[in-house]
Structures are given as C-alpha cells and as structure tokens.
N, C-alpha and C positions, 0 to 999 in steps of 0.2 A: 374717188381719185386715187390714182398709183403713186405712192409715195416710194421715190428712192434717197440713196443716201452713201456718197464716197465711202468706203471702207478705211481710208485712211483718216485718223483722228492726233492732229497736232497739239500738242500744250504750247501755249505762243511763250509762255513766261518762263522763265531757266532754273526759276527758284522761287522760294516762297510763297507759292500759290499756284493754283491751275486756273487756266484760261483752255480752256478744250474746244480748239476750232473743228465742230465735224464738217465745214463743208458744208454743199450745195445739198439741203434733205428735203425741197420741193422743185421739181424741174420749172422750166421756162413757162411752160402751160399756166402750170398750179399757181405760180407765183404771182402770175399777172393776173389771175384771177381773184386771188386775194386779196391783191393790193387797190385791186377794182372794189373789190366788197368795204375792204377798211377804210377808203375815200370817200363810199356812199352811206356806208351805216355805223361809223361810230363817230360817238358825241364832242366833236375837237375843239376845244378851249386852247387861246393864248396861255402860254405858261405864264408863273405868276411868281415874283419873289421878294421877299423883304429885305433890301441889304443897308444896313447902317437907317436903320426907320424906315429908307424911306420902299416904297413900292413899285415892284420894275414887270412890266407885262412885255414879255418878250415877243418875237417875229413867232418863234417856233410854237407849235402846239401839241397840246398834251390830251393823254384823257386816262382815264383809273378805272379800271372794271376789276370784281374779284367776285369772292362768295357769298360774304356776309354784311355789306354795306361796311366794308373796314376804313378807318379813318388812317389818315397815311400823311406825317407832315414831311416836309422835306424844304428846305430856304426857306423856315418863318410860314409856311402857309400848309395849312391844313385841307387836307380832299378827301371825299367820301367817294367807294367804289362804284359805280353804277352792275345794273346785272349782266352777265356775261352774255354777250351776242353768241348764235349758233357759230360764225367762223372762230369768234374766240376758242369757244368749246372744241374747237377741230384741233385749233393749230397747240393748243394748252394740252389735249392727247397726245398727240406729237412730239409736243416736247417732254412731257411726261416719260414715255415712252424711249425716248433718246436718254434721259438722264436716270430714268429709276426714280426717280424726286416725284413729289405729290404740290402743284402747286395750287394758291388759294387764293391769287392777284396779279393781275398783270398793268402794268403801267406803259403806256404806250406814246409813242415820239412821232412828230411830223414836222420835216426838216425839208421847207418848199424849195429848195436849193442850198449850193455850198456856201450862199454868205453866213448861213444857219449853222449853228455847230454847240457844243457845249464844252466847261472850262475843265481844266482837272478838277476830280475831286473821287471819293468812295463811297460806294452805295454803304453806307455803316449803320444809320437809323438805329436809333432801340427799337421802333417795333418791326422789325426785320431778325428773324433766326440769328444767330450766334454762326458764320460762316456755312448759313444755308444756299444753298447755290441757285443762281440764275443765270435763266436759259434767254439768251436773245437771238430775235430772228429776226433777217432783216427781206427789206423789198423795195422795190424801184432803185434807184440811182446808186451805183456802188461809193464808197466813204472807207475812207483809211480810220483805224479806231486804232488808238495807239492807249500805251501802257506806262509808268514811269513808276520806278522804285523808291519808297518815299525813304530810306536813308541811302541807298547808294546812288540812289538817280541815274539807274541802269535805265534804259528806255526799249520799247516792243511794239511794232507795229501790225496788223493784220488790213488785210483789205476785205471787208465783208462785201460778197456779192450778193444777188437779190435770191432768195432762198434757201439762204444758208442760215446755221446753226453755231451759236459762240456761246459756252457754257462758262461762269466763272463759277470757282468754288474753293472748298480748303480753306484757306487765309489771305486769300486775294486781295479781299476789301481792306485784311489790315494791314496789309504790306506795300501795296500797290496802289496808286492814282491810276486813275483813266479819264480818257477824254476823247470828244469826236471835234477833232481840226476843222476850223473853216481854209476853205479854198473856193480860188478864182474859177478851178477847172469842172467845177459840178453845176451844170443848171438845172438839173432836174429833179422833184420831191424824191425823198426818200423815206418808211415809215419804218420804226423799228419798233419791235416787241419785248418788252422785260419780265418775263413768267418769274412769280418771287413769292415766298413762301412767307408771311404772314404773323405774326405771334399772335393769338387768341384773345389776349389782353389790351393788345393795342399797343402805344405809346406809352410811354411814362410822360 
C-alpha cells in the first residue's frame, strides 16, 4: 500500500505537553481497508470495569495485543495481550516510523456509535513508560477527542478523521485529561488504535 502523510504537524495543546496531530497518514483506500480487517480479525471484548466494587461491562469494546503476552491493568481489571495480527504489524510500523518510538503494545477501541464515548481521565498506569508517547490512529466515523488541563482547566479539542495519526507525549498524561465525547451526531462505529510502549516488568 502507498502510504501518504499531511506535511503539516499541529501540537493541539498550548502548554504542558504535546498532543502532535499529523493528520490523515492512510488515505481513503487504505483506511477502509483496515478497518475491514480490524472488524474481521481482531479479538473484541466488552470492556470491563471495577468502580466502587462493583463490576461495569460497557457498550464499547476492547481488545490488547502486544509482544510479550504483557499484562496491563487499567479500572480494577487486569488483561493479557494477545499476538500481534499482520495488520497490527503494518499499522505499528507506521506509527513507528511517524514517531521514531519503538512500540511493544497496543490497545485497541470499538466505539459502535456516538452513544459510545469515554470519561476524562490519563493514560498514567505504572506499567506504562515515564512519559512515553502514544500514537493513536483512528478509522471509520470521525469523533471530536478533546483535551482538559488538570489545574487550569484550559480545554482542546481536535476532530480525528479516519486515517489519521494523534501522537501524545512529554508530559501530557500528567498535566492533561482526555476524553472522547458522546454525541447524538455519530451513528457509525468508530475503531481506534493506542500503540504504547510497555515497561518489561509490568505493573507494580
């Protein structure tokens, strides 16, 4: 496949962190073609979360692929990676390659429409790199993903379209909240990509 990629590279955020929007780096083609593969061949589970004991199995689904069958908790629940599908392997070059970063896991989103969304909060995990940067790509349905500064509650929003590339990194996660909005205006699935870089040791 011919992969192109905007020349222009926005930082959505003003301060404190980078959020590096590249833009569209799989065309129209590519992207539908992916998002055909990641509907047919990867392993999608209900997400799952512990809040106040009790057990919450969300709309939206999820799935964990990386290198080393890494275990990854995140809301009270622990997940093991599965092995990485060939498209992973394509689109994880990709982003590779856009970032300079080496990554060793990717976590993956299916958001069957706009009632589907996630709350604030910061990818910060101990077993997650010390402000190691993650690359998200997204496909099918475009989604406003917005940004909120955890003391001054400055707010940022970007509109990811389907093919496009949103790198956070720096100090994002400890300065910044994120979130993907629900809205009335999207009926159509959306999947998103989170290439993320690993510690060796796991979790504490």
């Amino acid at each position: 496949m011919d992969l192109f990629s905007s020349e222009t590279i926005i930082n959505i955020l003003p301060y404190d962190g980078i959020a590096d929007y590249h833009g569209i780096v799989l065309n129209r083609q590519e992207a539908t073609h992916y998002y055909d593969r990641l509907m047919e061949t990867i392993a999608w589970k209900n997400d799952e979360a512990i809040i106040f004991g009790k057990r919450i199995i969300t709309k939206r689904k999820v799935a964990w692929y990386g290198d080393n069958n890494f275990s990854y908790t995140y809301s009270n629940i622990t997940r093991t990676a599965l092995p990485w599908t060939s498209e992973l392997l394509q689109l994880k070059q990709l982003a590779e390659k856009k970032t300079g970063a080496i990554f060793n896991s990717c976590l993956l989103n299916l958001y069957h429409n706009g009632d589907e969304g996630v709350a604030w909060h910061s990818d910060d995990e101990k077993a997650l790199g010390k402000n190691a940067p993650i690359a998200s790509i997204s496909f099918g349905a475009e989604r406003t993903f917005s940004f909120r500064h955890k003391r001054t509650k400055e707010a940022r929003s970007v509109i990811l379209e389907t093919g496009s590339l949103l790198v956070m990194a720096g100090e994002t996660q400890t300065n910044w909240l994120h979130a993907l909005p629900k809205t009335k205006k999207v009926s159509k699935p959306r999947i998103n990509l989170t290439f993320r870089i690993m510690k060796n040791d796991g979790p504490d």
